[in-house]
C-alpha positions as CSV (number, residue, x, y, z in Angstrom):
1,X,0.0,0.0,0.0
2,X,1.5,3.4,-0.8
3,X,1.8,6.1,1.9
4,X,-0.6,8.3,-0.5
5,X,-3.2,6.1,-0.6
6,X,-3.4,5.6,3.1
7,X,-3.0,9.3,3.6
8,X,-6.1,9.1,1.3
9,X,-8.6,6.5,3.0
10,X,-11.7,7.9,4.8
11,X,-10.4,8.7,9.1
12,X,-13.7,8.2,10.1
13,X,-15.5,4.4,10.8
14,X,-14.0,1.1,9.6
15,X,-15.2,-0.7,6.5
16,X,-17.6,-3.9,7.3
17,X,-14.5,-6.2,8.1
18,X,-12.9,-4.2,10.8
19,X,-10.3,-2.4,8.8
20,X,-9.7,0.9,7.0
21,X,-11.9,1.7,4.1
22,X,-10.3,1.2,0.3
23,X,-10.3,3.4,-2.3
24,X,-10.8,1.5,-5.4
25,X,-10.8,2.3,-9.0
26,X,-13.2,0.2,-11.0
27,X,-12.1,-0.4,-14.6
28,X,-14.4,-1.0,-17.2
29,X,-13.9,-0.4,-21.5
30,X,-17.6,-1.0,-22.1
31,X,-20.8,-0.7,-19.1
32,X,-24.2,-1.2,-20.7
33,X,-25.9,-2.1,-18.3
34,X,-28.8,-3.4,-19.7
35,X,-26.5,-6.0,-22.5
36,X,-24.1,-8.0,-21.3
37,X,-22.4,-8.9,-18.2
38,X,-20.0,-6.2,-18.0
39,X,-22.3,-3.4,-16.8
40,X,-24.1,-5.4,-14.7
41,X,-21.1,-6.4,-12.7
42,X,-19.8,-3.3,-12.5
43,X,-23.1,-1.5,-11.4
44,X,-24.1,-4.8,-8.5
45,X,-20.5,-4.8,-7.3
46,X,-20.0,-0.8,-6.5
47,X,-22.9,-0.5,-4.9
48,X,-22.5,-3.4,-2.7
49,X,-18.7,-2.1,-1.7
50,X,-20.0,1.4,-1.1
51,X,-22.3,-0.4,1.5
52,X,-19.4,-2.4,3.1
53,X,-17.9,0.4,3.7
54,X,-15.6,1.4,0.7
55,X,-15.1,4.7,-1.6
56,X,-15.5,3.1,-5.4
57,X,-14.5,5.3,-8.3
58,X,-15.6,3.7,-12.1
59,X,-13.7,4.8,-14.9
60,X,-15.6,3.6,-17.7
61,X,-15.9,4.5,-21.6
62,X,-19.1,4.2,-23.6
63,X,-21.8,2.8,-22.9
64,X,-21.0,4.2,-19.7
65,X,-22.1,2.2,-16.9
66,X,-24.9,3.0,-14.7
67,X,-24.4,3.0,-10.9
68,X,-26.7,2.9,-8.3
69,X,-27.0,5.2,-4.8
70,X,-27.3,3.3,-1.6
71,X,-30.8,3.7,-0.3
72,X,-32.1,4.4,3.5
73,X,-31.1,1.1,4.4
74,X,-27.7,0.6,3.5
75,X,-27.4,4.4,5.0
76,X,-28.7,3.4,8.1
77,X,-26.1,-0.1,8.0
78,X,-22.6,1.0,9.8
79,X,-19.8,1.3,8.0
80,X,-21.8,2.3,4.7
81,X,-19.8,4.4,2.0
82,X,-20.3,7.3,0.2
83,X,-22.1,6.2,-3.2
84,X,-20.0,5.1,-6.3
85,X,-19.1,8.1,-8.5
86,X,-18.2,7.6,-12.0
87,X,-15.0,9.3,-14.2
88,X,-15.8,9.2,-17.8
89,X,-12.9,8.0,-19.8
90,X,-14.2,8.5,-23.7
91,X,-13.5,6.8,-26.6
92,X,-14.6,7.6,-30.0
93,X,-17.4,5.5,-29.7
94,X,-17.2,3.8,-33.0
95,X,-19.9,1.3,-32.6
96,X,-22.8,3.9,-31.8
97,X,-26.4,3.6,-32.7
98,X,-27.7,4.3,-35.1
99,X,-24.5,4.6,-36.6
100,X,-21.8,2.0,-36.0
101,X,-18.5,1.6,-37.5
102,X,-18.7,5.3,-38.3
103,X,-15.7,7.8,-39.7
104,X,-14.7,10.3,-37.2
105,X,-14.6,13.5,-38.3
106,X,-11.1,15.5,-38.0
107,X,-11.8,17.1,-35.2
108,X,-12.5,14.5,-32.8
109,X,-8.9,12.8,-33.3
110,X,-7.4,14.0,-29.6
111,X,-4.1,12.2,-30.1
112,X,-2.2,9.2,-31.3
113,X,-4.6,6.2,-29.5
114,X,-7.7,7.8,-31.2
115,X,-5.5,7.5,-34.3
116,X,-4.9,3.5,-33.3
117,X,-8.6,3.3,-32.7
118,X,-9.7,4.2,-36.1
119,X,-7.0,2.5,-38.0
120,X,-8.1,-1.2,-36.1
121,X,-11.3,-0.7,-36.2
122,X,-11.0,0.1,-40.0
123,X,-9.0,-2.9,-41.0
124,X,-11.9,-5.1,-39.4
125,X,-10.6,-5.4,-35.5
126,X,-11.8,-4.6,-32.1
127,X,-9.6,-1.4,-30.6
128,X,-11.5,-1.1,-27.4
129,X,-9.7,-2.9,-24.9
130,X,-6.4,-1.8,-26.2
131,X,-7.1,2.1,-26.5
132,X,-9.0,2.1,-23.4
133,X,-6.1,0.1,-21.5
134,X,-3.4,3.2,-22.8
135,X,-5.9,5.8,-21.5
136,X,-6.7,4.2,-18.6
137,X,-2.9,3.4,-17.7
138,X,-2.4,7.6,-18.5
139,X,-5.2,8.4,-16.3
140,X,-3.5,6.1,-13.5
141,X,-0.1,7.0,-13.4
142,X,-1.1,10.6,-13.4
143,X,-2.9,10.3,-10.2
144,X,-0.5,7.8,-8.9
145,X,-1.2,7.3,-5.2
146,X,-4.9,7.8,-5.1
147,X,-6.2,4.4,-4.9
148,X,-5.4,1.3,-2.9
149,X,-6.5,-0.6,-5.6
150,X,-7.1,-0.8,-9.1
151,X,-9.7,-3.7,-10.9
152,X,-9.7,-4.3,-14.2
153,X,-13.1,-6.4,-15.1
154,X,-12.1,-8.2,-18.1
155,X,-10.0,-5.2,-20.2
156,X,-6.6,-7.3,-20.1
157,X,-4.8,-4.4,-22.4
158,X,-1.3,-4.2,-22.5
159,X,-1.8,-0.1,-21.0
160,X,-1.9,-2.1,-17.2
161,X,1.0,-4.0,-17.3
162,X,4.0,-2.2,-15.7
163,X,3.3,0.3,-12.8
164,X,-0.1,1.8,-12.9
165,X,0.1,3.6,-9.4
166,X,-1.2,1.1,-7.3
167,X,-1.7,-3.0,-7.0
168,X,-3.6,-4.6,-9.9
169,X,-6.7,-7.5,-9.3
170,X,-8.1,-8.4,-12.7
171,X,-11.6,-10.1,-13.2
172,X,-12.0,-12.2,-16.0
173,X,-15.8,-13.5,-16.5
174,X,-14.7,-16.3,-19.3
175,X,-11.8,-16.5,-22.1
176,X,-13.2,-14.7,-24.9
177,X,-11.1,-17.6,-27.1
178,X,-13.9,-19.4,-26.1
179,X,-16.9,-16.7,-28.4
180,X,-13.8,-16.6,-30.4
181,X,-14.3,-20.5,-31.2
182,X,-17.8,-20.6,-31.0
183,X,-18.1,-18.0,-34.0
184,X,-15.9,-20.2,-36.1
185,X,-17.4,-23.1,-35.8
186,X,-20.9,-21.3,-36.8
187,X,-19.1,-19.4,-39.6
188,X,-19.6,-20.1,-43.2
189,X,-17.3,-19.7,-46.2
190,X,-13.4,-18.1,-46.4
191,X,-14.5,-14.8,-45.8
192,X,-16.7,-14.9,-43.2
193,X,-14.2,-17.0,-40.9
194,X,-11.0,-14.4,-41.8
195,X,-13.6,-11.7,-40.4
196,X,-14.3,-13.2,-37.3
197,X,-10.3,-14.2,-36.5
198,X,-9.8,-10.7,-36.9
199,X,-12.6,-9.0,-34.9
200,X,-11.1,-11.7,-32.3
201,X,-7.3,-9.8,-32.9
202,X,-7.2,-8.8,-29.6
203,X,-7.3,-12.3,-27.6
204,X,-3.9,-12.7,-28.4
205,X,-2.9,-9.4,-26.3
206,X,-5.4,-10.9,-23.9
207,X,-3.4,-13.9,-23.5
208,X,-0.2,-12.2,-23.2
209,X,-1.8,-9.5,-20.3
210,X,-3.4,-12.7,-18.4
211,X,-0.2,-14.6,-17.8
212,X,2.0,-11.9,-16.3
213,X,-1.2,-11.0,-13.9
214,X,-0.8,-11.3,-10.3
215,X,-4.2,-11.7,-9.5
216,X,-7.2,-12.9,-11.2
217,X,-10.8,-13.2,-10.2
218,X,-13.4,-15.4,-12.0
219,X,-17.1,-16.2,-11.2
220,X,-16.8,-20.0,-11.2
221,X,-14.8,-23.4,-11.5
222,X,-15.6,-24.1,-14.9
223,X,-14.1,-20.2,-15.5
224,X,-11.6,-21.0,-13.8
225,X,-10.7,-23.8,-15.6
226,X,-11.1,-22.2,-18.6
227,X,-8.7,-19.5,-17.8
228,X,-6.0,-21.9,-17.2
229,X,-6.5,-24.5,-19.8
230,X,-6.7,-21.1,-22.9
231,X,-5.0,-18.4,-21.1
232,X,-2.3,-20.4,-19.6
233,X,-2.4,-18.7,-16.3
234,X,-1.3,-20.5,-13.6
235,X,-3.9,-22.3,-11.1
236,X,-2.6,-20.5,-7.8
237,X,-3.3,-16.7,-9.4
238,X,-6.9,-17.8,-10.0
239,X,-9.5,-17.1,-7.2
240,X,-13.5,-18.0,-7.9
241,X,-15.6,-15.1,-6.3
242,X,-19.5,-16.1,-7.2
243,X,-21.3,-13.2,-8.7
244,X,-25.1,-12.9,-8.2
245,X,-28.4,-11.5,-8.5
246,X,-30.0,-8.5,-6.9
247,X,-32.2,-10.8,-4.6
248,X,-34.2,-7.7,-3.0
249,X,-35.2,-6.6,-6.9
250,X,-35.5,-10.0,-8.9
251,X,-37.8,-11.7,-5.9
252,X,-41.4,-13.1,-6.6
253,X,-44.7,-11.0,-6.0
254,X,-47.9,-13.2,-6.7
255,X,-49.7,-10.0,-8.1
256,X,-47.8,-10.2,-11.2
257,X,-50.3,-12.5,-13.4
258,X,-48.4,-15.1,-15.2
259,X,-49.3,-15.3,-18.9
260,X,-49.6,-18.9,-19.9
261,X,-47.4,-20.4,-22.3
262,X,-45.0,-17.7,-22.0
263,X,-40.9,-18.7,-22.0
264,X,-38.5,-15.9,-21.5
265,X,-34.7,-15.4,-22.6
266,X,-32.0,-13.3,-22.3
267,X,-29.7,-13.5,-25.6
268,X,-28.3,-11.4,-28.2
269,X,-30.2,-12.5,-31.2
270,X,-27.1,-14.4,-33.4
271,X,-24.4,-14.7,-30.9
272,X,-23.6,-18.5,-31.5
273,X,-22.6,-18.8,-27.8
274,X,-25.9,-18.4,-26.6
275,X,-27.7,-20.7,-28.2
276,X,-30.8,-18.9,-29.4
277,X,-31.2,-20.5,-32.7
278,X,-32.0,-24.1,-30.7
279,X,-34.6,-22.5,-28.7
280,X,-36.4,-21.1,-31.4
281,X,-36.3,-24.6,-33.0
282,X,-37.2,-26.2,-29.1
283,X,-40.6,-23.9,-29.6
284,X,-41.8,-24.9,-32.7
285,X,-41.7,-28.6,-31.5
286,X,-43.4,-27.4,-28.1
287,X,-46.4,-25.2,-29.7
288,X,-47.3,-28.9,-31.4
289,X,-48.2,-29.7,-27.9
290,X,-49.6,-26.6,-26.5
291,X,-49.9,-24.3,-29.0
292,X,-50.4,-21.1,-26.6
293,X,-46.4,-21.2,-26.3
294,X,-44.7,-18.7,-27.1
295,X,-41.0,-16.6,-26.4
296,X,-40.4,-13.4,-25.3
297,X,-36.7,-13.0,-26.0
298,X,-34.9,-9.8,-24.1
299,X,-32.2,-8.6,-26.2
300,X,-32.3,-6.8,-29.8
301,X,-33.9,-8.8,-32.9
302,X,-31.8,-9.6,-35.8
303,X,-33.3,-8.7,-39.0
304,X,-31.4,-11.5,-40.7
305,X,-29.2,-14.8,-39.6
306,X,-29.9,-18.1,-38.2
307,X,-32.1,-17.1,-35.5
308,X,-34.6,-14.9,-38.3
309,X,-34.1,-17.7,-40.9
310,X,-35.4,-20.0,-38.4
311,X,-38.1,-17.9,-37.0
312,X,-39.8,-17.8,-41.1
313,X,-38.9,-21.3,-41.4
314,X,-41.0,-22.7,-38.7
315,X,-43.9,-20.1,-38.9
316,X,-43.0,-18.4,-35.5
317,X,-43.8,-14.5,-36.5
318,X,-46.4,-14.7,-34.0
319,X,-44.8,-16.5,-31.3
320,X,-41.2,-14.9,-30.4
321,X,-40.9,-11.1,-29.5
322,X,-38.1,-9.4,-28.9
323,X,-38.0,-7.0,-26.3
324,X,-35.2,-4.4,-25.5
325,X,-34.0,-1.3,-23.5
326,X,-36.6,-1.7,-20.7
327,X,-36.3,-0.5,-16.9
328,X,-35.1,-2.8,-14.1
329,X,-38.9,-3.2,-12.8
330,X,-39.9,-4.1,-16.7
331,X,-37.5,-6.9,-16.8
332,X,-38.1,-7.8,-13.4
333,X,-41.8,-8.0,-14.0
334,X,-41.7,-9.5,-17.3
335,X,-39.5,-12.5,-15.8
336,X,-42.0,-12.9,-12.9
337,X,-45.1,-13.4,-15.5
338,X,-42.9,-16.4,-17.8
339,X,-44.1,-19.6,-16.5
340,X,-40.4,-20.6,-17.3
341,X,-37.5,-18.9,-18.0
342,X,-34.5,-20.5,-20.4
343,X,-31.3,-20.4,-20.8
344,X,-30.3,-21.7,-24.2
345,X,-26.6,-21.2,-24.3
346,X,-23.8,-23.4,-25.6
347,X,-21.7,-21.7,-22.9
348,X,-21.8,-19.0,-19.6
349,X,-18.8,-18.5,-17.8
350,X,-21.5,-18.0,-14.6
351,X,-25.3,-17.0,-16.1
352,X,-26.7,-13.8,-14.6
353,X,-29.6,-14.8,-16.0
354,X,-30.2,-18.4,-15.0
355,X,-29.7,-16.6,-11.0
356,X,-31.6,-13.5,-11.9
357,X,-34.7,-15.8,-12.9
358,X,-34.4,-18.3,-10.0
359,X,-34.5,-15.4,-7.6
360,X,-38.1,-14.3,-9.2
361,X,-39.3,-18.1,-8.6
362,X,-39.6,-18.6,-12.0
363,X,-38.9,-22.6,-12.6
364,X,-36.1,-22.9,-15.1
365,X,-34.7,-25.1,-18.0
366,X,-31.1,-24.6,-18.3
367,X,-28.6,-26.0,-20.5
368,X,-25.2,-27.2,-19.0
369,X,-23.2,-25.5,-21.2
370,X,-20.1,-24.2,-18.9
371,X,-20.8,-23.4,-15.8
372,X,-24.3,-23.3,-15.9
373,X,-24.8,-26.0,-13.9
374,X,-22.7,-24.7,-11.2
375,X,-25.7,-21.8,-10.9
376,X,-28.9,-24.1,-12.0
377,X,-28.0,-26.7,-9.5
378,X,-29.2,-30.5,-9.8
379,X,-31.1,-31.7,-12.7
380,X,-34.9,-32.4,-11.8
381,X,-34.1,-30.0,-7.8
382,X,-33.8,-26.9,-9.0
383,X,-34.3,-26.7,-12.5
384,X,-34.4,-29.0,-15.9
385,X,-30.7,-29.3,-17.1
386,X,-30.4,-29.8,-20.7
387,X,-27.3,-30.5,-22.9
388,X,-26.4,-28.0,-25.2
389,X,-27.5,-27.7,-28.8
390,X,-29.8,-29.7,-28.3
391,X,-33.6,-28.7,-29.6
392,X,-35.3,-31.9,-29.1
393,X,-34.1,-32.1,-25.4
394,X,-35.2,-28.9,-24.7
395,X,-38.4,-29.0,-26.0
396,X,-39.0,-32.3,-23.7
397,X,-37.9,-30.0,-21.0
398,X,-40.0,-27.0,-22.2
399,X,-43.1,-28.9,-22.6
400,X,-42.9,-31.0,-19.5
401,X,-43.0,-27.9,-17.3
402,X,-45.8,-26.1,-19.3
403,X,-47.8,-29.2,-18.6
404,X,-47.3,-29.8,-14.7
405,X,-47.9,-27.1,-12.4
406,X,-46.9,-28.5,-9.4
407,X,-43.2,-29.1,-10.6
408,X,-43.0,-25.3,-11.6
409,X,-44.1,-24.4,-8.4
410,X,-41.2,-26.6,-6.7
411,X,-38.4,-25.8,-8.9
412,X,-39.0,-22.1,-8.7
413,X,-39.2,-22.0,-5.1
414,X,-36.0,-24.6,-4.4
415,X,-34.6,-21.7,-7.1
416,X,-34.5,-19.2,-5.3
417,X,-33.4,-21.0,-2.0
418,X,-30.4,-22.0,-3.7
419,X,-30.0,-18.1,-5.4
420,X,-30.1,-16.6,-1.6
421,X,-27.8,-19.1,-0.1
422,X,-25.0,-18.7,-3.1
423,X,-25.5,-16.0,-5.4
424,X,-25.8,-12.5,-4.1
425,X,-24.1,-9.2,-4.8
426,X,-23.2,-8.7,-1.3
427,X,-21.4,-12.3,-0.8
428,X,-19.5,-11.5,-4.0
429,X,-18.5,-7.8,-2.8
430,X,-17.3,-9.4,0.4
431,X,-15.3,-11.9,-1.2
432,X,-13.5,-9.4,-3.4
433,X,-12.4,-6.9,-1.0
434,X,-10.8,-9.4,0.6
435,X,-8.9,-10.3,-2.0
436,X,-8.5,-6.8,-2.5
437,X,-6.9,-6.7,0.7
438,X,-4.5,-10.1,-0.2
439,X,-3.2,-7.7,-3.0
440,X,-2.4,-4.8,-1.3
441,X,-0.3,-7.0,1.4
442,X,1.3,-8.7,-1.6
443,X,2.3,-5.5,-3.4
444,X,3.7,-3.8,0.1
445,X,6.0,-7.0,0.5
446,X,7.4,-6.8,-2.9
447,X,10.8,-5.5,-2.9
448,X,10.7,-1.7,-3.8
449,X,11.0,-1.2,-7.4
450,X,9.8,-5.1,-8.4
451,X,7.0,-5.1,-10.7
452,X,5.6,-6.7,-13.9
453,X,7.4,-5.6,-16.6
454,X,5.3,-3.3,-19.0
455,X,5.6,-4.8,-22.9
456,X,8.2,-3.9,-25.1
457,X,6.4,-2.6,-27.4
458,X,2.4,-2.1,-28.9
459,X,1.6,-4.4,-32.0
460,X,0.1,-1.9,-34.2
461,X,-0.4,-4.2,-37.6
462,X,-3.2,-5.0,-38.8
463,X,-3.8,-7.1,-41.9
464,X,-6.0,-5.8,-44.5
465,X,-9.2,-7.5,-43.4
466,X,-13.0,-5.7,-44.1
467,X,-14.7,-5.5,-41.1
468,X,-17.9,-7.8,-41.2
469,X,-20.7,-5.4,-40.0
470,X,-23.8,-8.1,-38.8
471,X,-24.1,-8.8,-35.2
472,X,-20.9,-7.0,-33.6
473,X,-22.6,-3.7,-31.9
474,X,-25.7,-5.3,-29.9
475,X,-23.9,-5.2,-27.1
């Protein structure tokens, strides 16, 4: 721990565990919080450190993440925080709506990474972990001193290798190798699979960043695992820290009327990973058998793909609907009136979803697709475990649930047992700042001057690749 940064914690009461309160800078290159994992984690976490205590500082870049203020309660809890505070750290924002993969105009280049930017995103690749890693490590070193601790959640850019002003703990939610895989397998023809290794350029900086880490978090074994077996980071850096849902927001309330035959999803329409594509086949076999089936799917509809081929194929207009950019209480409500909830995917390196839905009490059929299992539970206790890919087996699933009550009504309640004994914010922002605190003590006993090594140098090149436009901005 730097003298600065303890002249810089809060004099007044001790954080939840006893000790001095942190000051923390949250990383994050992308925080939607309403598409993907990223800003969700970063929104659940802050808050639930602010409330043990800490002072949480997000530098993010756009979508900007969304945090939350502590309400009366956690103000009334001892120890509480002052509420998480975000520092905007901009990038050009190249993949907009309504206009993605845009030219900036001359007078929004600000210097030489908004130059590197443009150039990779031009020759078909992904800049934003990179760039944002440089500004981020700039913005660090020039308040050097400020923070206990710095977390990166899933950036990996080479910009925090070297001294960045305090000790580094780095989450990393699942190997993107593994989308990176996934997309390959799914693509068709020469020029569709060169697009996809280069959108996926920037794993192999990943890969470099994740082995010279000292400390890496993940949200379960089969992550874990994972992180090892592609990233080729050694077993003893790894710690699992269980994310989880928001179990005072996604928690049943029998006034919300359940709409029969309704199955809801979470998925961005033709990612291959999560398995969408199956479930829309898994319907049209179930609406054979109880034709008032139907899927609401919460994410943004693809006009074209698999998913929409399959949609016209099977004569499912009528019976999927895609829903997206709706309040907390809308999703929360809309999960409550599903009398099942699904989770298609071929892989999840945890599944906010599959918890966020058990918390409601809505019974759920799950694939076991990565560590899926390890949030579903037991096959047939609390929920319907289904191997991946699969449409036939989910439709049994599906269709056996629609047609028995009772075992809804079991599964979602053993659901959400098993959600508030596991899988809550608070648990996981407890687990962290400990870890937190197993950094700091490491990076006080290192001998002075001893760090990781920054990289020699920034790879730059990029082959001359078109970017493929379809299905890279959803999220």
């Amino acid at each position: 721990m730097t003298a600065e940064a303890s002249e810089a914690g809060p004099p007044g009461d001790p954080a939840a565990d006893g000790e001095r309160p942190l000051n923390i800078a949250l990383l994050t290159y992308k925080g939607n919080p309403f598409c993907g994992g990223q800003g969700v984690y970063v929104r659940h976490l802050s808050r639930e450190l602010a409330r043990l205590g800490h002072r949480v500082e997000v530098i993010g870049s756009q979508p900007y993440p969304v945090l939350d203020v502590l309400d009366g309660r956690a103000r009334s809890e001892a120890g509480s925080g002052p509420d998480p505070v975000l520092t905007e750290l901009p990038s050009l924002d190249l993949y907009r709506h309504p206009d993605p993969f845009r030219t900036p105009g001359r007078d929004e280049y600000r210097d030489w990474i908004d130059a590197l930017e443009v150039a990779t995103m031009w020759t078909g690749g992904f800049p934003e972990p990179l760039t944002f890693s440089l500004r981020a490590r700039r913005q660090l070193r020039a308040r050097s001193g400020e923070f206990d601790v710095v977390h990166d959640n899933q950036t990996l850019g080479y910009g925090l290798l070297g001294d960045i002003g305090a000790p580094l703990v780095t989450t990393i939610h699942h190997p993107i190798t593994v989308d990176r895989q996934l997309e390959l397998d799914a693509a068709e023809g020469m020029r569709r699979r060169m697009s996809v290794r280069r959108w996926y350029g920037f794993t192999r900086m990943q890969k470099r960043v994740a082995r010279r880490l000292p400390s890496v978090l993940t949200v379960s074994g089969t992550s874990r695992q994972e992180i090892v077996d592609h990233l080729g980071v050694r077993d003893d850096r790894i710690h699992v820290v269980h994310i989880g849902a928001d179990t005072d927001l996604f928690s049943p309330d029998p006034a919300v009327r359940q709409v029969p035959g309704r199955i809801v999803t979470t998925s961005s329409a033709d990612v291959p990973l999560k398995g969408l594509v199956f479930l829309v086949e898994a319907l049209a076999k179930v609406r054979t058998e109880h034709p008032a089936a139907h899927l609401v799917v919460v994410g943004r509809r693809a006009e074209d793909g698999p998913v929409a081929q399959a949609i016209e194929r099977y004569g499912l207009e009528g019976a999927v609907e895609f829903v997206k950019g709706i309040s907390d209480a809308e999703l929360v409500d809309l999960v409550r009136s599903a009398e099942i909830a699904c989770v298609p995917s071929l892989y999840e390196g945890f599944s906010l979803p599959a918890a966020e839905a058990m918390a409601t009490g809505t019974p759920l059929v799950a694939t076991t697709g990565g560590a899926i299992p390890e949030v579903a539970g037991p096959d047939g206790e609390t929920c319907l475990a289904v191997p991946p890919g699969d449409p036939g087996a989910l439709a049994t699933a599906l269709a056996t649930l629609l047609a028995d009550p009772e075992l809804r009504a079991r599964l979602g309640r053993a659901g959400r047992e098993r959600v508030l004994t596991r899988f809550t914010w608070a648990r996981a922002a407890e687990g962290t700042a400990a870890h937190y605190r197993e950094a700091i003590a490491r990076s006080a006993s290192r001998p002075p001057g001893r760090s990781a090594p920054a990289p020699r140098s920034v790879p730059t090149h990029t082959p001359n690749v078109t970017p493929d436009r379809e299905s890279r901005t959803s999220c």
